[in-house]
MISE-401245 format. One line per 3 residues: their letters; for each residue x, y, z of C-alpha. Coordinates in pm, whole numbers, plus 32768, in hexadecimal, padded with zeros to 4 digits. Example, Ala and Ser with C-alpha at 12.3 -4.5 7.8 and 13.67 -1.06 7.14 Angstrom:
AS) 84CE 7E3E 830C ~ 8557 7F96 82CA $
REM end
This chain:
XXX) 8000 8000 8000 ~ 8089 8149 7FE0 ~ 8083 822A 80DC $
XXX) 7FC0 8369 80F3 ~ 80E0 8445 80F4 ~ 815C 83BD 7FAC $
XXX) 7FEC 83C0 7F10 ~ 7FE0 8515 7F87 ~ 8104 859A 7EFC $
XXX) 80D3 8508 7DAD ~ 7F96 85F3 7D7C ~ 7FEA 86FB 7E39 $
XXX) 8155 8705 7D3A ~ 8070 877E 7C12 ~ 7F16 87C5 7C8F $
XXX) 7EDC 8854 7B30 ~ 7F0E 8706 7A99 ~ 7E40 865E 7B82 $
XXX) 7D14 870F 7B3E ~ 7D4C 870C 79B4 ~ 7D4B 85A2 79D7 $
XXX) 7C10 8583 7AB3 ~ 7B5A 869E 79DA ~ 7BC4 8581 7896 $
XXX) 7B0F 8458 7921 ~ 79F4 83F5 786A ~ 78CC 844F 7971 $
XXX) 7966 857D 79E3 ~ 79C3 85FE 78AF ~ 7854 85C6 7832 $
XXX) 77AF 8651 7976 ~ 788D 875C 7950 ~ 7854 87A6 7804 $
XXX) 76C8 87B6 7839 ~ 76D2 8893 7965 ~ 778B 89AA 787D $
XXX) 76A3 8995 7793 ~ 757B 89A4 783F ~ 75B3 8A83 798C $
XXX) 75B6 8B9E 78B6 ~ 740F 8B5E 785B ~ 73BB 8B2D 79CE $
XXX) 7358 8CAF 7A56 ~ 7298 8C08 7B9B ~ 7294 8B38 7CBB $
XXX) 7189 8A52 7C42 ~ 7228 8A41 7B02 ~ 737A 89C0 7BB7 $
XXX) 72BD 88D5 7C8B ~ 720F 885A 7B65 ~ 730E 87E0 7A8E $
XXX) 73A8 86D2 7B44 ~ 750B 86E0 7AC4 ~ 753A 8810 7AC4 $
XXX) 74D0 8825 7C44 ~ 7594 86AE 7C85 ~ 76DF 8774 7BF2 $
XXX) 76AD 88B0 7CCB ~ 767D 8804 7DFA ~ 77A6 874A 7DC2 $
XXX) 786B 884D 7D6D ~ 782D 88D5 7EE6 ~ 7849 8793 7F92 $
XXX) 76DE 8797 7FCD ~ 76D0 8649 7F29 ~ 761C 8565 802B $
XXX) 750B 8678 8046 ~ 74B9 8674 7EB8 ~ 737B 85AB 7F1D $
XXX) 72DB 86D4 7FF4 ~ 7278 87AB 7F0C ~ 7173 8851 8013 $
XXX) 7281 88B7 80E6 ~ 7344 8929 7FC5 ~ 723C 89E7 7F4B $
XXX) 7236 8AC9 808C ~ 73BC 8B01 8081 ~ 7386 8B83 7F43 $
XXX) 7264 8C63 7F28 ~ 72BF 8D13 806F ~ 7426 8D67 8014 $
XXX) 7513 8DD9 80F3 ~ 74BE 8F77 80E6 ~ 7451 8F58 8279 $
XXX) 74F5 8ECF 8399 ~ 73A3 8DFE 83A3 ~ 73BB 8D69 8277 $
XXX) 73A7 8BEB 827A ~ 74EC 8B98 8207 ~ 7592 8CB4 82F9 $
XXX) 74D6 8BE3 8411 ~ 7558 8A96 83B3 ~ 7699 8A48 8455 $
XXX) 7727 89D9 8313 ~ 77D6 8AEC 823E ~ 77C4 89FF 8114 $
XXX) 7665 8A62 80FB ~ 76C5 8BE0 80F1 ~ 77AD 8BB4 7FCF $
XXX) 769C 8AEE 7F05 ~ 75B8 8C11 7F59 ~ 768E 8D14 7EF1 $
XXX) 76DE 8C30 7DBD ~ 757B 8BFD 7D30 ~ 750E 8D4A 7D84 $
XXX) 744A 8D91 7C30 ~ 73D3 8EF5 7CC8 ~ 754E 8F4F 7C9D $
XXX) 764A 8E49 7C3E ~ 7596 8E0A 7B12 ~ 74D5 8F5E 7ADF $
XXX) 737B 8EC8 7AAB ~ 726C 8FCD 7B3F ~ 7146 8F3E 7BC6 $
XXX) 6FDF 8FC1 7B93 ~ 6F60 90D3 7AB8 ~ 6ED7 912A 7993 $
XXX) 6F99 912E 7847 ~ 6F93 9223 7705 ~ 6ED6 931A 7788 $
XXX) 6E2D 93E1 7671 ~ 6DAB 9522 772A ~ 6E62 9650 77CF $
XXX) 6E70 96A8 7919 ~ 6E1B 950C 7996 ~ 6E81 94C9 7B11 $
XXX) 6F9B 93F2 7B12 ~ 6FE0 92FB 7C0D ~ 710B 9354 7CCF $
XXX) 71E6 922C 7CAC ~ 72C9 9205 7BB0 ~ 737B 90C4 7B17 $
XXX) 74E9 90D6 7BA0 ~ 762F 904B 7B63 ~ 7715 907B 7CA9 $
XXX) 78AF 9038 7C97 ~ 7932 8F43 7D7B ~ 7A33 9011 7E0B $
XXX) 7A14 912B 7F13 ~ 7AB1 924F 7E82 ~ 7BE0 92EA 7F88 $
XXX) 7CC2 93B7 7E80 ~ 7D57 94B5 7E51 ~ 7DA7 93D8 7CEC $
XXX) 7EC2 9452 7BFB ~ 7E56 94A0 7AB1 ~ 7F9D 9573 7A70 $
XXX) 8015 9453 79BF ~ 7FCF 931D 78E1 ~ 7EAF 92B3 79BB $
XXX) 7D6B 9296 7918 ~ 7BE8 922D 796D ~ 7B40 91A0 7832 $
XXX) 79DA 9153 786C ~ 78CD 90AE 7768 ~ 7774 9110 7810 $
XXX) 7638 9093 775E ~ 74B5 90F1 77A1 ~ 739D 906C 7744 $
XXX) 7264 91A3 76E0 ~ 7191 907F 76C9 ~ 712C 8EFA 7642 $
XXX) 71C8 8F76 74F4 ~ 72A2 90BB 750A ~ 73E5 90D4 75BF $
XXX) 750E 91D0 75BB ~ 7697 915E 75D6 ~ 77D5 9283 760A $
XXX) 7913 9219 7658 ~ 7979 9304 7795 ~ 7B0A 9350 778A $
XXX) 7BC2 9414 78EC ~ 7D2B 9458 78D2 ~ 7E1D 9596 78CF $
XXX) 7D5F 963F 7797 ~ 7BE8 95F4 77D0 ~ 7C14 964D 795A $
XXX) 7C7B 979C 7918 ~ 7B80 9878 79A7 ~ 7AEF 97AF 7A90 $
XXX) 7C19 975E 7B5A ~ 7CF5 9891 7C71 ~ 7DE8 97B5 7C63 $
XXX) 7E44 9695 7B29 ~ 7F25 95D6 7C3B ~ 7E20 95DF 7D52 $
XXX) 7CD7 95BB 7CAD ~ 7BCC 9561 7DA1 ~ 7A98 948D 7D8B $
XXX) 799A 958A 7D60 ~ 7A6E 9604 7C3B ~ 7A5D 94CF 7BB0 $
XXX) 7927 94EC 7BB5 ~ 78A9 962A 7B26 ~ 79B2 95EA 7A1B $
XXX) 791B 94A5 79AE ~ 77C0 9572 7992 ~ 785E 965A 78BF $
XXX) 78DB 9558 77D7 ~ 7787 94EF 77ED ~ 772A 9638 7772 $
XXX) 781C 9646 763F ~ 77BD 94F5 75CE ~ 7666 95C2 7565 $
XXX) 74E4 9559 755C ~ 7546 944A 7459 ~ 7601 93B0 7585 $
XXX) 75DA 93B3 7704 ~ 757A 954A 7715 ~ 7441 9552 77F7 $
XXX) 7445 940E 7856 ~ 7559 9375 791B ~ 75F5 9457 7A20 $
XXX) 7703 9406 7B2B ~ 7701 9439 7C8B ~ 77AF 93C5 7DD4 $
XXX) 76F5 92D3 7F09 ~ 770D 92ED 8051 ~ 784F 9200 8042 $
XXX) 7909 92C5 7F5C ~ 78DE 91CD 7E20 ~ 7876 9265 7CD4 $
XXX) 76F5 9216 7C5F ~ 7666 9252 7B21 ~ 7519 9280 7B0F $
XXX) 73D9 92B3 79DB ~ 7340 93F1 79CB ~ 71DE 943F 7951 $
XXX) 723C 94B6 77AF ~ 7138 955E 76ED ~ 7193 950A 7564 $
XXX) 7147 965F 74AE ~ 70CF 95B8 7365 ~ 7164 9608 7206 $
XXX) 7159 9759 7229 ~ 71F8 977B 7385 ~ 7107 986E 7428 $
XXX) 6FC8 9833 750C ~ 6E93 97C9 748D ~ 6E37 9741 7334 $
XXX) 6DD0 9615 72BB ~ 6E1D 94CF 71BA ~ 6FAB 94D9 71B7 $
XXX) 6FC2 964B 7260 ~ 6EC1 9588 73A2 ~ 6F48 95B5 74FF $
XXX) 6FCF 945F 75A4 ~ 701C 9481 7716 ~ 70CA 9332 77AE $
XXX) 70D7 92FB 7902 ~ 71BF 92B2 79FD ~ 7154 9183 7A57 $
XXX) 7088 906B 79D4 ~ 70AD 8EDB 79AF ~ 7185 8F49 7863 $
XXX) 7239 9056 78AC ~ 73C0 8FF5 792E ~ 74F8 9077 795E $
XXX) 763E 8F8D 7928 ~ 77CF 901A 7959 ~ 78C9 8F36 78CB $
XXX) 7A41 8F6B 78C9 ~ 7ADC 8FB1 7729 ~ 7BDE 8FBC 7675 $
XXX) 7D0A 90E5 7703 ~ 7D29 91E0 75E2 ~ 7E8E 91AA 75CF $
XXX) 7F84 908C 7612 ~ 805A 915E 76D0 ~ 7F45 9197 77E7 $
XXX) 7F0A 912F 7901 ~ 7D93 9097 7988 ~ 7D4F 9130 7AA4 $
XXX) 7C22 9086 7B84 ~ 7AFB 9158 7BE6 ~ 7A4F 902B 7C75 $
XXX) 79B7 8FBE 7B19 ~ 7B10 8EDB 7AEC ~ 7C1A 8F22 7A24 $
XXX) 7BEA 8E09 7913 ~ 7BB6 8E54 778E ~ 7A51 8DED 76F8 $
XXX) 79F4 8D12 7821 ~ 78CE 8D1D 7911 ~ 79A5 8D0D 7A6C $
XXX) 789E 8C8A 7B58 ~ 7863 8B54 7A5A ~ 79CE 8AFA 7A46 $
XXX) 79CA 8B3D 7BF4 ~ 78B9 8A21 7C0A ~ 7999 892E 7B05 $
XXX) 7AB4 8968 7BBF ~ 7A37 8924 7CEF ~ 7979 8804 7C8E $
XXX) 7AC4 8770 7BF5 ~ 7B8A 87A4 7D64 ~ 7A68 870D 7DE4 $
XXX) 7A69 85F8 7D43 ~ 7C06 85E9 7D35 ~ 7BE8 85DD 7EA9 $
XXX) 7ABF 84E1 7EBD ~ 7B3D 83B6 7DE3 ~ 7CB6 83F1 7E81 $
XXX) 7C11 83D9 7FE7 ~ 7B6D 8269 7F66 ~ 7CF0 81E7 7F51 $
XXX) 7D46 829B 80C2 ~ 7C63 8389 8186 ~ 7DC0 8430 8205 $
XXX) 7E20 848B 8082 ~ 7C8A 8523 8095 ~ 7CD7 85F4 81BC $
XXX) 7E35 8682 8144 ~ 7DBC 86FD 8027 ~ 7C71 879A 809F $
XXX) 7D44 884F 8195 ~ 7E53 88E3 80BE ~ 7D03 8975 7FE7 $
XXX) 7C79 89E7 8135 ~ 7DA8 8A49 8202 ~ 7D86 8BDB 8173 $
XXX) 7C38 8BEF 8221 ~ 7C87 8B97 8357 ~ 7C76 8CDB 844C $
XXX) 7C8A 8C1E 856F ~ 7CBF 8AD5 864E ~ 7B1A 8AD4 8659 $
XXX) 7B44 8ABF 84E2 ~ 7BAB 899D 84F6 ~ 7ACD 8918 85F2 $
XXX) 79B0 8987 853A ~ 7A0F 8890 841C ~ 7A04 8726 8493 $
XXX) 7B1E 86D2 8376 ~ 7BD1 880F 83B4 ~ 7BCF 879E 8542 $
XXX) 7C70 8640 8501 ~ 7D6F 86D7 842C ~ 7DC3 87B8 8567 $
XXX) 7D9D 86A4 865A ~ 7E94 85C7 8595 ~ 7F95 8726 85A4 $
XXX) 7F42 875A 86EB ~ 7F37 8604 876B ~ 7DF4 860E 8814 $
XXX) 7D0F 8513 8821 ~ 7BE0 84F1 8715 ~ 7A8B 8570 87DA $
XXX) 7952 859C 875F ~ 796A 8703 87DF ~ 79A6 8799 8959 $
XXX) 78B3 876A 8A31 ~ 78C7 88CB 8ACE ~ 7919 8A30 8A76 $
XXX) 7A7B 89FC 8B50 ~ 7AD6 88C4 8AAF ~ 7A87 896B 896C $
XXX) 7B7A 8A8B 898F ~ 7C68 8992 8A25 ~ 7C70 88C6 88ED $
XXX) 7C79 8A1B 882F ~ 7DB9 8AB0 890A ~ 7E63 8956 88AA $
XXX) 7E38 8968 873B ~ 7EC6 8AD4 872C ~ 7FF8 8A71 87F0 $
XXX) 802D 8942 8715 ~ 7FDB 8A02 85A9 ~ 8033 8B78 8570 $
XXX) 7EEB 8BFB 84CE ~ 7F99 8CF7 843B ~ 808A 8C34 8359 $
XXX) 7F3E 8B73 82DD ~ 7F6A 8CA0 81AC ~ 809A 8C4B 814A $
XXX) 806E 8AF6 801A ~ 81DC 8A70 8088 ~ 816D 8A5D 820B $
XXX) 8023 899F 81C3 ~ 80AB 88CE 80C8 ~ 81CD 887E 81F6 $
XXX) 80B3 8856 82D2 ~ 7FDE 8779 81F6 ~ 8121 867C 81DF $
XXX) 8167 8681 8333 ~ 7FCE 8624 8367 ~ 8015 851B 8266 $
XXX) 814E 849D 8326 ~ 80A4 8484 843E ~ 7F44 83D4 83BA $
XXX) 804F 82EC 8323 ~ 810E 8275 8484 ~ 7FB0 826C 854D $
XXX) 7EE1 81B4 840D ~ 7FBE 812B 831A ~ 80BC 8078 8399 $
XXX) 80D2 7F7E 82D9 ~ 814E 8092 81A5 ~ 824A 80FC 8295 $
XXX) 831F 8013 8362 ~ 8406 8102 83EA ~ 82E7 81E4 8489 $
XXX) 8263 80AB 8540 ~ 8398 809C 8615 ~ 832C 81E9 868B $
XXX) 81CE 81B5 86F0 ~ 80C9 810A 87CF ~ 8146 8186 8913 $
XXX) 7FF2 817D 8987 ~ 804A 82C4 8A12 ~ 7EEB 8362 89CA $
XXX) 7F7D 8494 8931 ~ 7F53 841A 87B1 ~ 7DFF 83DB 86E0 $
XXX) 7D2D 82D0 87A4 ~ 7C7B 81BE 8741 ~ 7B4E 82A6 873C $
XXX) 7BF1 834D 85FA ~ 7BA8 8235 8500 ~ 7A40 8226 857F $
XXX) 79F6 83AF 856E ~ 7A6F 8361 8406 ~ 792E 82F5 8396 $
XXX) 787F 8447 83D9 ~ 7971 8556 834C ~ 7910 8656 82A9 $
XXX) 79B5 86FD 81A4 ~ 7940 887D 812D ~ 7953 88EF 7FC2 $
REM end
């Protein structure tokens, strides 16, 4: 048999590999292949849930796996979000659920509106007052350097209605920021901002004038949202009729969407520079998130069927950068055997009290340094000295020489109670 530490570092050598290999197998590779081309028609929750493969794949993707079968419960996480601290899935102690949430948000994430009426044909109609969105990932800090070869290139799409939609390719670097920014080395968000509605502007009523405009949320990241557009006619004034008629389209409305992909920089020399709409060319970033994910997943999954140890290396070297705390890992009943193998505590079931909780907790920060849980060479020595260690307490067999070290019966190793507490580990997305 060969031992975890060797299995381990045979993936973890060329990761990229790995997962090109997985992502070639036959039933991946078709799942895979159907997912991309069908996420893109889904613009609801019912519509996910409906389609079983596509649903099977995303729950996957986030480890959610074992709970593909409740689709009630599902349901719930979805179509209450995760905009409120009393949201479902920001009740659940299970952050998986959050990130699936935030995922399949088609409010934002995929900038489907909800209710309303479309194409309009009469002035002066009340509009409902929410408006199809597409929100970036990332929480915009700055100040962001635009001095240079850095460049945002942005393909945004929306959809007037069933049959009329608008495309403009939205460009920000050192020339098209000019007037908008104090400062071309320090630009901040809100700059971004108003300078990505005045490329709006340029690209004229034949584009995204009047009906896409950009703003910032509450968390800093960019959103760009419909607007209500009144089409002038042929003649481009008010009133008239046959070709000169009036057509006012709505904000909102079952058709009406918004959708922000990354394209192609307008030079080779630049640089992409991420907004939180990812920096790839031509590709929808929260499809290839899900595929990637699903493909770790998987990776992870079939590699833990040889040796749960190889499992729980690699799904702590993905995790290891969002771990805060000791409670982090606690939290995470994978994530806590890792650190009880490091730490060598004993495998529980959890403490039994608030004290022996933040016990257990002061233990795993003196044993791990949180802080070096950012640095990739520290967690990948970490995740080999885990392995190392699974190896002499588990595998023996795969390593001689480690035997001669253990079974002290000391009590200060992985128990017995480890290979039971096995069979109910959880591992997140």
């Amino acid at each position: 048999m060969t031992s975890t530490l060797a299995s381990y570092a045979v993936i973890a050598r060329d990761l990229s590999t790995a997962l090109k290999r997985k992502a070639a197998e036959a039933t991946v590779a078709r799942e895979t292949a159907y997912y991309q081309a069908n996420i893109g028609k889904i613009s609801s929750v019912d519509g996910l849930l409906a389609d079983r493969r596509l649903y099977a794949y995303a729950m996957k993707a986030y480890g959610l796996e074992d709970m593909t079968y409740a689709t009630a419960f599902m349901r719930k996480v979805l179509t209450e979000g995760t905009a409120t601290s009393t949201s479902f899935a920001n009740r659940l102690a299970d952050d998986r659920y959050v990130a699936f949430a935030k995922a399949f948000d088609f409010t934002k994430t995929f900038g489907v509106s909800g209710t309303g009426t479309d194409d309009l044909t009469s002035l002066g109609v009340a509009v409902p007052a929410s408006a199809a969105q597409a929100t970036g990932s990332l929480a915009l800090a700055g100040p962001y350097d635009f001095s240079g070869t850095n460049e945002v290139s942005l393909a945004v799409t929306t959809a007037l209605d069933a049959k009329t939609s608008r495309t403009a390719t939205i460009v920000l670097n050192r020339k098209s920021m000019l007037g908008y920014a104090a400062n071309l080395a320090a630009v901040t968000p809100s700059e971004i901002a108003a300078a990505i509605n005045g490329r709006i502007a340029a690209s004229g009523t034949a584009a995204l004038a009047g009906k896409v405009e950009a703003s910032l949320d509450t968390s800093h990241r960019l959103v760009l949202s419909t607007t209500t557009f009144t089409d002038f006619g042929a003649d481009g004034v008010a009133g008239g009729t046959d070709e000169n008629a009036d057509t006012t389209y709505a904000s909102t409305g079952s058709k009406r969407t918004v959708r922000v992909e990354s394209a192609a920089l307008s030079d080779a020399s630049m640089t992409a520079l991420d907004i939180g709409f990812g920096t790839g060319t031509a590709t929808d970033m929260r499809t290839k998130s899900v595929v990637d994910a699903y493909l770790r997943q998987s990776l992870e999954e079939d590699a833990g069927a040889e040796d749960t140890g190889v499992r729980l290396a690699l799904y702590f070297a993905r995790k290891a950068s969002s771990i805060a705390s000791a409670y982090d890992f606690l939290a995470d009943s994978a994530l806590s055997q890792v650190a009880n193998t490091l730490s060598g505590l004993p495998a529980t079931s959890g403490a039994a009290t608030s004290d022996a909780l933040t016990r257990r907790a002061e233990i795993i920060a003196s044993k791990i340094n949180i802080a070096s849980l950012k640095d990739p060479a520290k967690v990948e020595a970490l995740a080999k000295r885990f392995a190392a260690i699974w190896d002499a307490q588990n595998n023996t067999q795969s390593a001689p020489v480690l035997a001669l070290f253990g079974g002290s019966g000391s009590g200060d190793g992985i128990t017995a109670d480890m290979l039971t507490s096995l069979q109910s580990l959880r591992f997140g997305g």
